[in-house]
C-alpha positions as CSV (number, residue, x, y, z in Angstrom):
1,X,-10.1,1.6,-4.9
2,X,-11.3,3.0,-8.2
3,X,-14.0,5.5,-7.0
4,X,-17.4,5.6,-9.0
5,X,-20.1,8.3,-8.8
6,X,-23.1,9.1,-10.5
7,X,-22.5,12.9,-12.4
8,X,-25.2,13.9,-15.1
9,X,-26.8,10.4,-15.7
10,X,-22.9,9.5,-16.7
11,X,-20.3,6.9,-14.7
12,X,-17.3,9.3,-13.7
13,X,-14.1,7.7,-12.5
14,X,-12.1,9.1,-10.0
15,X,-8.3,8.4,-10.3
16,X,-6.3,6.5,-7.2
17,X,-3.8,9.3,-5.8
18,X,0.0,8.9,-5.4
19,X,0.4,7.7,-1.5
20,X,3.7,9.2,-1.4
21,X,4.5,11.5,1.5
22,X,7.6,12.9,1.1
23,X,9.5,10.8,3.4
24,X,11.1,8.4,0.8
25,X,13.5,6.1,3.0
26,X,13.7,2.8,2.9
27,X,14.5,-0.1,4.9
28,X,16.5,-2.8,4.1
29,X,13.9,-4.8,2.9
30,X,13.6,-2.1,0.6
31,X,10.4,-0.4,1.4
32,X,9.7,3.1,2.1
33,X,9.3,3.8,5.6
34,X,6.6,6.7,4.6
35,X,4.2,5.5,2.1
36,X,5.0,1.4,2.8
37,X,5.5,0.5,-0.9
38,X,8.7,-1.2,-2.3
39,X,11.2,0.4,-4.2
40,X,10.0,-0.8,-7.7
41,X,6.0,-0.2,-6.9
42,X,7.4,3.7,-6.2
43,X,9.4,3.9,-9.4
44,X,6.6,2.3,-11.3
45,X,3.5,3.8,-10.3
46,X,3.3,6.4,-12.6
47,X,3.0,3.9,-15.4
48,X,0.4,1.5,-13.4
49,X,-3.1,0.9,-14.5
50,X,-5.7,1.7,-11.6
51,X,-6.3,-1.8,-11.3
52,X,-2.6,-1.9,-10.6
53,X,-2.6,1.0,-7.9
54,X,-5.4,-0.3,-6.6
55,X,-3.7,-3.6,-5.9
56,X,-0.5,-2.1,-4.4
57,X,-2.8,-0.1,-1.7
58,X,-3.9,-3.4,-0.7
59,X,-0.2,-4.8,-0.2
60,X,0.7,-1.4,1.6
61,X,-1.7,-2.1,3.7
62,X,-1.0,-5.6,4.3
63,X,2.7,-4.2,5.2
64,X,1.0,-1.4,8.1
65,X,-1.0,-4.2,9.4
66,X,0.8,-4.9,13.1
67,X,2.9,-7.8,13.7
68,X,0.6,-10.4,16.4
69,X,3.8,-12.5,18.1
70,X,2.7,-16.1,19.3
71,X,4.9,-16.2,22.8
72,X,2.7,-18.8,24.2
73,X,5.1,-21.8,23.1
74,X,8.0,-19.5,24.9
75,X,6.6,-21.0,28.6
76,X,8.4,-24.3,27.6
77,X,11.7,-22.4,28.0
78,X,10.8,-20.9,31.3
């Protein structure tokens, strides 16, 4: 997620943004039910590199993703 652009024949970079959104509640897994990252990735993100910000989007998003349940083996039970 590390933005590049073209400014004055020079490579800018443009910084990943906190994804915090003021809700900061958790679960019990221990994830915040606003911004999806874990307790540790919120305390710590001020001290990630953008490499590392940049890989905990990807796992927030991985965590929004929606939850596909197989209930085809259920008819067995029926």
């Amino acid at each position: 997620m590390l933005l590049l652009f073209e400014n004055e024949n020079r490579t800018m970079a443009q910084k990943i943004k906190n994804p915090c959104i003021q809700v900061c509640k958790y679960d019990d897994a221990e994830v915040c039910i606003g911004c999806c990252r874990t307790m540790e990735e919120t305390r710590d993100w001020i001290d990630y590199t953008e490499e590392e910000k940049a890989e905990t989007l990807k796992k927030v998003e991985r965590r929004k993703a929606p939850v596909v349940l197989q209930t085809d083996h259920l008819d067995y039970y029926v």
